[in-house]
N, C-alpha and C positions, 0 to 999 in steps of 0.2 A: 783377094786376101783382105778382112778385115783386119782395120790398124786401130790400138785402143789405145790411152796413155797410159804410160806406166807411170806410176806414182810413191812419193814418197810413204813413211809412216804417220806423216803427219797432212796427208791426202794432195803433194804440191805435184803439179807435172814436173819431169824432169826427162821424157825420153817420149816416145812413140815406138809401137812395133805389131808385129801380129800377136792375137787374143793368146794367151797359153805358156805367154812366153815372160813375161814380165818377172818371174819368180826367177828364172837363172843369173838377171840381173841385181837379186835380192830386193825388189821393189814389188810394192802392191798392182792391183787394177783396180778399177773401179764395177760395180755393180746396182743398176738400181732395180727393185723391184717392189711389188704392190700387192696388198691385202684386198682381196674383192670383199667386200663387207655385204650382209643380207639383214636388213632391221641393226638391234645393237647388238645381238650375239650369237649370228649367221655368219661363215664365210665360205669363200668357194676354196675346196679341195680338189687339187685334180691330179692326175695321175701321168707321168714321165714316159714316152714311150721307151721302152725297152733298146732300143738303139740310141738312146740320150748317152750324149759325152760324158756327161756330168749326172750322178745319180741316175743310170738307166732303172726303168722300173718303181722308181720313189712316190709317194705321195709327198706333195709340197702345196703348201698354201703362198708362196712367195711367186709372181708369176713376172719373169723381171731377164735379163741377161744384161752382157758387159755393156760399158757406158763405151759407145765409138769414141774416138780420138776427137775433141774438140767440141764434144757434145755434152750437155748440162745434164745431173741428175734427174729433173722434171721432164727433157725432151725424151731422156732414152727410156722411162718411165711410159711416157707416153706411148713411145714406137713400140715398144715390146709389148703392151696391149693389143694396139693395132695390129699387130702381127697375130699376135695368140691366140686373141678373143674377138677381132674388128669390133672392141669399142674404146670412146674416148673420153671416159668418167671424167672428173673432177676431180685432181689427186690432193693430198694431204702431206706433207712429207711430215713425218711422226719421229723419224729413229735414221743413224747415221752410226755404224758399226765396224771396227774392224774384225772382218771375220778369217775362217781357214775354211779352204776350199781343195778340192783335189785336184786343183790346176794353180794354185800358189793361195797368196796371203791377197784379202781385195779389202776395199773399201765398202761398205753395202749401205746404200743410203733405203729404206723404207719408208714407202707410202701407203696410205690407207686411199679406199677409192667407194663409195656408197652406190652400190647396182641396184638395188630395188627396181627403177624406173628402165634398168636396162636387161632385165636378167633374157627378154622374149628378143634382144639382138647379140647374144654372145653367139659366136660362128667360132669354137672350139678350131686351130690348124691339124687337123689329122697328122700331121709330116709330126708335129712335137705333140701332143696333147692326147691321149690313149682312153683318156674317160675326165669325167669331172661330177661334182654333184656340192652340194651345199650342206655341212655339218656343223653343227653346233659346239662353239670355242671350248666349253663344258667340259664337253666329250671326248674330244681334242687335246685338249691337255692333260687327261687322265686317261682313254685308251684310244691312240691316233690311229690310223690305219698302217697297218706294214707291209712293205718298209716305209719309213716317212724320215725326211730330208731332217736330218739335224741341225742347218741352218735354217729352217722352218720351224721347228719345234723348241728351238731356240726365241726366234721372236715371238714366237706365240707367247713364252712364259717370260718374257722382259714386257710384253705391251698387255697383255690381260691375265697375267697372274697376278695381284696384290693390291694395291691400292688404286681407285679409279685413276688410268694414265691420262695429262693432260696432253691434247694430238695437234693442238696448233690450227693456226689459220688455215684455210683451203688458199692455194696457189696456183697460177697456170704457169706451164712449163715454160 
């Protein structure tokens, strides 16, 4: 059993438990996840295998899950790459969100990550990842693919809808 912390409104730990559960406590989780960027207005889209807990089916461009108990936004950032895609970009953290989810209320911290130099070592997990391919934010935020993840489509239109967003230093986990 994965143990995540459960967190306050104001993102404090205050308990530990397994993933899913945090919400009967009226407390958040946390979540990090990452924009695979391609040039400045490329990113990777990929597609939720149909037996996903969470949005079976979905297009999402957020490629991320819960932050384990005791682990930093930038680590579990990292690891859920490494799982998803076997790669270890250079994250960005951009955005820090309380969002809703169909397994409670989480915290979502957002990274940005520039694949160019890595797109010929993405190794897709078959077990979660159903298809992928690379579309233009443009497109994206006027006609997304469906179904497509509404905390996806959500960031999309907080970080490249409006005025040039400033993304912050590049950090390692």
């Amino acid at each position: 059993m994965e143990l995540i912390d459960f967190v306050d409104a104001d993102d404090h730990p205050v308990a530990r438990g397994p993933r899913g559960q945090a919400h009967r406590s009226g407390l958040y989780y946390r979540v990090a996840a990452t924009i695979l960027m391609v040039g400045p207005a490329r990113v990777l889209v990929y597609r939720r295998r149909p037996t996903a807990q969470v949005f079976p089916g979905h297009h999402d461009v957020l490629v991320g899950g819960s932050v384990r108990a005791g682990e930093s936004y930038g680590h579990a950032a990292q690891r859920e790459l490494a799982e998803e895609f076997s790669i270890r970009p250079r994250l960005r953290k951009v955005l820090r969100i309380p969002q809703s989810s169909p397994i409670g209320p989480c915290h979502l911290a957002v990274h940005l990550a520039e694949i160019d130099h890595l797109i010929e070592q993405l190794r897709p997990d078959r077990a979660e990842i159903d298809g992928h391919a690379f579309s233009e934010i443009a497109q994206l935020l006027t006609d997304p693919p469906q179904p497509f993840t509404p905390n996806g489509g959500e960031v999309l239109r907080q970080l490249f809808a409006g005025p040039t967003p400033h993304f912050g230093a590049p950090h390692a986990p």
